[in-house]
C-alpha positions in Angstrom: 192.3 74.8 -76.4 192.5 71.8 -73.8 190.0 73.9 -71.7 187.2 73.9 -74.2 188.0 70.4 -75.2 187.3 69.4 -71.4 183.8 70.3 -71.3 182.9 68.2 -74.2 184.7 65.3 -73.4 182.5 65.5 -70.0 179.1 65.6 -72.1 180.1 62.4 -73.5 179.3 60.3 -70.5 176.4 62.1 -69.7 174.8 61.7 -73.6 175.9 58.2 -73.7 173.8 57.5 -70.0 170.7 59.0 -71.8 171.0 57.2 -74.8 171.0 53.9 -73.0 168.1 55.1 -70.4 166.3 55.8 -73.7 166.9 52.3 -74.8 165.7 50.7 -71.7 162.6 52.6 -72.1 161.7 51.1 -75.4 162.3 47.7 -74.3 160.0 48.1 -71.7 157.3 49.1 -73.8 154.7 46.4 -73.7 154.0 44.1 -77.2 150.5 44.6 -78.4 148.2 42.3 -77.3 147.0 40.1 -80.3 144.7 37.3 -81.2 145.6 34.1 -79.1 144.4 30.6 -78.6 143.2 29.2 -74.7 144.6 27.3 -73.5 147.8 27.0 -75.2 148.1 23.5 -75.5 146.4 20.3 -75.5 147.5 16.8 -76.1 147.9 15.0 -79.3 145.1 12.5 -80.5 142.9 14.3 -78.5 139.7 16.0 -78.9 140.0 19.3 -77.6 137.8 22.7 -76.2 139.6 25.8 -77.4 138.6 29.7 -77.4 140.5 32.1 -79.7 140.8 35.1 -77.5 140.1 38.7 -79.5 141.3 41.8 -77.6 140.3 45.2 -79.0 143.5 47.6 -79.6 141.9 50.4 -81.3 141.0 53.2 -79.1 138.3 54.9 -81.8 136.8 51.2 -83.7 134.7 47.9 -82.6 135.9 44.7 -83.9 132.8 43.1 -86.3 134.6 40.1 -87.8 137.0 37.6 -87.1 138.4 34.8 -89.5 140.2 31.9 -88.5 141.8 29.4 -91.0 142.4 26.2 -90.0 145.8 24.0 -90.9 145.0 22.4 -94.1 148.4 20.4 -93.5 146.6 18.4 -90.4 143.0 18.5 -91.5 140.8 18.3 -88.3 137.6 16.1 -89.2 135.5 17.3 -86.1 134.9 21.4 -85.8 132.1 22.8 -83.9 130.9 26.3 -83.0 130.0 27.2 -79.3 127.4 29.7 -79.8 128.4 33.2 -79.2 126.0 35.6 -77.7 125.4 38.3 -80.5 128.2 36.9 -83.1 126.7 34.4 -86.1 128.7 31.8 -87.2 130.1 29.9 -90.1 131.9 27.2 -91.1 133.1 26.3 -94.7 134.1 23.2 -95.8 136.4 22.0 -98.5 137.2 19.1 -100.3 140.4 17.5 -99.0 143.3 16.5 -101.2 143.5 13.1 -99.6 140.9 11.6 -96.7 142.0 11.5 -93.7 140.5 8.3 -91.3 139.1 8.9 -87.9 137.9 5.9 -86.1 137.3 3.8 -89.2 135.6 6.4 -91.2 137.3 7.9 -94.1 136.7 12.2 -94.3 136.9 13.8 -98.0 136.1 17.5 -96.7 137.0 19.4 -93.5 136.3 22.7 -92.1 139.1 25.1 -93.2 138.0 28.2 -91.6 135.8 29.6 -89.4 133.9 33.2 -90.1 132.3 35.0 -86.6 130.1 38.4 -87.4 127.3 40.6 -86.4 128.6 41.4 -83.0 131.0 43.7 -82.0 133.8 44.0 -79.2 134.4 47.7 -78.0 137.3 49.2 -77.5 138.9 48.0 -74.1 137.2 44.9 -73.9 137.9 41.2 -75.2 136.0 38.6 -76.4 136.8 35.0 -76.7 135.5 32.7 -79.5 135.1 28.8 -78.6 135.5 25.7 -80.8 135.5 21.6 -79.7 138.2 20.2 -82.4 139.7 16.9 -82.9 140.8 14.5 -83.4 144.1 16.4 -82.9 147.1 15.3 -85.1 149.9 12.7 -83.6 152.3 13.4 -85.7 152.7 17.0 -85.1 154.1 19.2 -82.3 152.0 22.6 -82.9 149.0 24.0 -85.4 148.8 27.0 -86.4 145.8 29.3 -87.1 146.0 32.2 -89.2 143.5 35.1 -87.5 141.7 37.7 -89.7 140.5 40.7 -87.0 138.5 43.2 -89.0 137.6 46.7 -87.5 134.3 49.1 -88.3 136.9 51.7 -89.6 137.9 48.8 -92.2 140.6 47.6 -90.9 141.8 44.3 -90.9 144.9 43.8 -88.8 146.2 39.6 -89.9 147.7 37.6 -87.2 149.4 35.5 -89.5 153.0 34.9 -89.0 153.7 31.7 -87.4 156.6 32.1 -84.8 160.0 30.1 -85.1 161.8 28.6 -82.4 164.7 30.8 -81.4 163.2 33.9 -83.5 162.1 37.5 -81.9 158.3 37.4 -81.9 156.8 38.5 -85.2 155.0 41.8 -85.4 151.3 39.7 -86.5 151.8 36.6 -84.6 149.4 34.2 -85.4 147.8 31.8 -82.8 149.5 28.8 -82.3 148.2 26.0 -80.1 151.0 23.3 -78.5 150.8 20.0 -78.8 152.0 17.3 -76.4 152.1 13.7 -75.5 148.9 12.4 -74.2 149.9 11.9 -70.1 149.7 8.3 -69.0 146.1 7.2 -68.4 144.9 9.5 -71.1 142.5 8.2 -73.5 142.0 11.3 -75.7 138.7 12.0 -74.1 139.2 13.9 -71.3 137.0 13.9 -68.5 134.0 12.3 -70.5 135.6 9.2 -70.3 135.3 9.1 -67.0 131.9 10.5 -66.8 130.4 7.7 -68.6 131.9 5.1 -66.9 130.6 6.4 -63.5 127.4 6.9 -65.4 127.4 2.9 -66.5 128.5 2.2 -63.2 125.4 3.6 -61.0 122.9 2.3 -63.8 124.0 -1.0 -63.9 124.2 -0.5 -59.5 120.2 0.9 -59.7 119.3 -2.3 -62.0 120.6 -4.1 -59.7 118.6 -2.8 -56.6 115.5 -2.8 -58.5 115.9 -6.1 -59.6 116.5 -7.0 -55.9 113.5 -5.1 -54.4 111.6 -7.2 -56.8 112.2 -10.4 -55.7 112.3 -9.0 -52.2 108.7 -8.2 -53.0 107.9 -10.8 -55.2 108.9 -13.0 -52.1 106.5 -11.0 -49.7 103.8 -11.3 -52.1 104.4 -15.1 -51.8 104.4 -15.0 -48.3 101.3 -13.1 -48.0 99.5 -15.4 -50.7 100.5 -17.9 -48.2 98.9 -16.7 -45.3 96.0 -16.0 -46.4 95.2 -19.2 -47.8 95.9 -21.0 -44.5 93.7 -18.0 -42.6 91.2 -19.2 -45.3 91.1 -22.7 -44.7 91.0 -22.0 -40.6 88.0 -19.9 -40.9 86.5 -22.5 -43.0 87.1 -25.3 -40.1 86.1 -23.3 -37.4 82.6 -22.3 -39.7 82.1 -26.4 -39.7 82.6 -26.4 -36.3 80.3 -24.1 -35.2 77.5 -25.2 -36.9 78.0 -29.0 -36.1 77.4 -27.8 -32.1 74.8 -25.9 -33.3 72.9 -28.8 -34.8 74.3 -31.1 -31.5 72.8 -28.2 -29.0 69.4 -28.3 -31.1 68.6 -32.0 -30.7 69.9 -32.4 -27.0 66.8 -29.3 -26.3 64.4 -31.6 -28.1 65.1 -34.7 -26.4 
């Protein structure tokens, strides 16, 4: 009895060490790649350059359509489209529940989602979808864009499910893009800021040296009028002169 008992107590172990290995295994196995925003963050107040990035996961289907919904709880008054090489665009608008201001102006409607089709990405390949949006919200630490991916098998996988903080990932994770405190210096514009200034800068320097290399020439012009006039009036004396010893010469030969 103890004998056969033995050689199944020693199994134990050995089922137990390929249970975990299995376990391992499947925690290896790489997430899905999903729809994503880039980059992942950008500061708040800020007017911002994002791409949503659109991997293809199906092996046997194209992706043809992607829909993006905007935050309606931090409407963004500013939205536009890079265009897309092969993919159409379109932005709808809708009537806000209450305006928002930017820069003095009161908004009543704001793009709420953004429709890309007529292209196609192929399986194994990405493609990424760009948008200039802003102003971004102050009082807010995240948005949150629900993705639509739609396949030509009919398909549509939604990256939806906005992530919490301490949480697993969700299965359909929607894009999320961080928000952060503008750094010191920042005024909201990026680099454009900048740009402009240098621009005002060299104009108001090439003004300056033209205005100086006219009066430089204005002066020469002077200068020139000048010397002329006195070249004038010696040419003029020494004309008089000549023809008074002329007429001298001439009477001395008839005397």
């Amino acid at each position: 009895m103890n004998a056969m008992r033995l050689p199944r107590l020693r199994r134990l172990p050995i089922m137990g060490g390929i249970a975990a290995g299995a376990l391992v295994v499947l925690a290896a196995t790489p997430a899905f790649a999903h729809v994503s925003v880039q980059p992942g963050q950008a500061e708040q107040g800020s007017y911002s350059t994002i791409a949503f990035k659109v991997p293809n996961e199906k092996d046997d289907a194209s992706t043809v359509k992607l829909e993006v919904t905007l935050p309606a709880d931090h409407p963004l008054a500013s939205v536009m489209a890079q265009p897309v090489p092969g993919w159409d665009v379109k932005l709808t608008k809708t009537k806000l529940a209450k305006p928002v201001e930017v820069h003095g102006e009161k908004i009543s409607e704001a793009v709420t989602k953004v429709t890309w089709t007529g292209g196609k990405i192929e399986p194994g390949t990405f493609q990424q979808f760009p948008l200039s949006v802003g102003e971004l919200p102050e009082d807010a630490d995240q948005l949150v864009f629900k993705a639509l991916q739609t396949y030509d098998d009919k398909e549509v996988v939604r990256w939806i499910e906005a992530p919490k903080e301490g949480a697993p990932e969700p299965e359909n994770p929607a894009p999320v893009l961080k928000l952060v405190k503008p750094a010191e210096g920042s005024d909201g514009h990026g680099s454009a800021a900048s740009g402009d200034t240098d621009s005002a800068a060299q104009n108001a320097k090439a003004e300056k040296t033209e205005e100086t290399a006219s009066d430089s020439s204005g002066d020469s012009g002077d200068s020139s009028d000048t010397t002329a006039r006195v070249l004038g009036v010696v040419g003029i004396v020494i004309g008089i002169a000549g023809v008074a010893f002329g007429v001298l010469a001439g009477r001395r030969r008839n005397a």
